[in-house]
N, C-alpha and C positions, 0 to 999 in steps of 0.2 A: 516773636519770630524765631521759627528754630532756626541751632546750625545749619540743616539739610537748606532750609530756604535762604540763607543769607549765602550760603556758600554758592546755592544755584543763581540766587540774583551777581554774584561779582563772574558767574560762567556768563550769563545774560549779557553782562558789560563786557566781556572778553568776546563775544561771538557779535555783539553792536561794532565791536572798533574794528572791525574785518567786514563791515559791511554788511549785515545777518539783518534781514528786515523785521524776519520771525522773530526775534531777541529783544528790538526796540518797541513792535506791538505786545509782548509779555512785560515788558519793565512798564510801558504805558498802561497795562490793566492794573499792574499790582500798585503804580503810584497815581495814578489821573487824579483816583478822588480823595487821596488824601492832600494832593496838592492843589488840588479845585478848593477845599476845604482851606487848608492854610492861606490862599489868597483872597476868599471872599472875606475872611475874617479882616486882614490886613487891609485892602483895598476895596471892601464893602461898594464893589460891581461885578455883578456876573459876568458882564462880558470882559473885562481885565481878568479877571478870574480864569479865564476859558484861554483870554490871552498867555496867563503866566502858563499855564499846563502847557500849551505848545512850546513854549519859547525852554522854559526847562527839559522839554524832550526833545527839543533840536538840539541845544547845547548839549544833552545827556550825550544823543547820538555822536555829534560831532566832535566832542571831548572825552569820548568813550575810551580812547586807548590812552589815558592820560588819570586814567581813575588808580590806584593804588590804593591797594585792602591792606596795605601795614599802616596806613595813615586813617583810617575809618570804614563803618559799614557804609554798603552802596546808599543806605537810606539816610546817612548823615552826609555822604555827598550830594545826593540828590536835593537834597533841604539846605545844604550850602549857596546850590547854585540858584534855588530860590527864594533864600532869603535876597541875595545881590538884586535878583530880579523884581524882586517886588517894589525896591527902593528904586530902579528904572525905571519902569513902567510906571511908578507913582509922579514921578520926576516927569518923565515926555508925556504928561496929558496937558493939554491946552489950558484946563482950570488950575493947574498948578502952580500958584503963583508964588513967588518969594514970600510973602506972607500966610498962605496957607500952612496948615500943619503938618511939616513931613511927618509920616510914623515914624517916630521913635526906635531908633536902630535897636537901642536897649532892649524897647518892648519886643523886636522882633526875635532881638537875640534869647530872649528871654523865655520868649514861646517855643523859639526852637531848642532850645535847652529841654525844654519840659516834653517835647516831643520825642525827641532822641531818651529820653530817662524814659519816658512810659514804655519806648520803643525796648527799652535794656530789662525793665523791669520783665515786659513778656518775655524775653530773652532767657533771663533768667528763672522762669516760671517753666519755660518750657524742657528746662534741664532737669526737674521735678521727676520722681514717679506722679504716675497718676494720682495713687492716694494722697499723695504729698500735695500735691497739686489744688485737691478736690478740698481736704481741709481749708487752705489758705483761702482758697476761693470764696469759700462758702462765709469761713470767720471775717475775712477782712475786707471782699467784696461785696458779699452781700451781707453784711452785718449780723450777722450770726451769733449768740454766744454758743458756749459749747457742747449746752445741755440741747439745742435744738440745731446743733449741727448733729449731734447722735442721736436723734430722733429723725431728722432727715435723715441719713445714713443708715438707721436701723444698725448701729453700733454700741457697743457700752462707753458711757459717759468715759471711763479710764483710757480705751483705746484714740479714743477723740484725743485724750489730755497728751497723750505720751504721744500720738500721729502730729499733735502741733507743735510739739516742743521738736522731733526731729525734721518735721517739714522744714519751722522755721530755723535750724541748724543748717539745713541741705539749702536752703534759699540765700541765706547769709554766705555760704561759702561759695553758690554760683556767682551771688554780684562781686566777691573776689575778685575769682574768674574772668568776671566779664570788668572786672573796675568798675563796677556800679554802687555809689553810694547808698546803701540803704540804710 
């Protein structure tokens, strides 16, 4: 996610806590289904599933003037307020008995950990030139070595070599930046 759109998503929260209807159906597109997706994982039922995406974007809504961007992105808030949720709604289903297996706070903590990192990772990808970009992509997403990344590129083997070595300089110094361990 670039600057442009984190910075538009914390406008999104600022224009939801004033009431902006328009604001809370753009935050609902850009999170529905990543959050549909995080809770069928956890709570493997769709329709709890459909549940947590409401109840995360009522509270989004209703807690919206209460977000603060010195403390996190809007998307580490939003996955905050559904991790909580996930452990509710797993908690008030009828089958959920003292002996059943609650998930694993750890595990949940865990995933979202990994969410929020892939989240920074793009973050920091998208502070790349392109070329920069298109290397890394090619080398470490789609496993590439570098003689057929300059083949796909229609580049000389050298420029591949010297474009990965300053990509990965400029991508090390974005997750700085951003505080992303890489």
């Amino acid at each position: 996610m670039s600057h442009s759109t984190a910075g538009s998503e914390a406008t999104l929260v600022s224009h939801a806590a004033r009431g902006d209807e328009g604001a809370v159906r753009a935050l609902y597109d850009v999170y529905a289904g990543p959050l549909y997706g995080f809770a069928l994982r956890r709570l493997g039922d769709p329709m709890l599933a459909e549940e947590l995406v409401q109840l995360v974007m009522t509270t989004l809504w209703r807690r919206a003037d209460r977000y603060d961007p010195a403390r996190g992105s809007v998307r580490t808030w939003v996955f905050t307020i559904a991790r909580s949720a996930v452990i509710d709604l797993y908690r008030s289903q009828p089958h959920a008995q003292p002996s059943d297996d609650l998930p694993e706070q750890a595990e949940i903590i865990d995933e979202l950990a990994s969410l929020l990192r892939a989240e920074a990772v793009r973050a920091a990808l998208d502070r790349l030139s392109n070329e920069h970009r298109q290397i890394l992509e090619l080398a470490y997403f789609r496993g590439l070595v570098q003689t057929e990344v300059a083949d796909r590129l229609g580049l000389p083997l050298g420029t591949v070599k010297s474009r990965t070595f300053y990509a990965l300089k400029a991508f090390r110094l974005a997750c700085e930046e951003l505080e992303v361990d890489a």
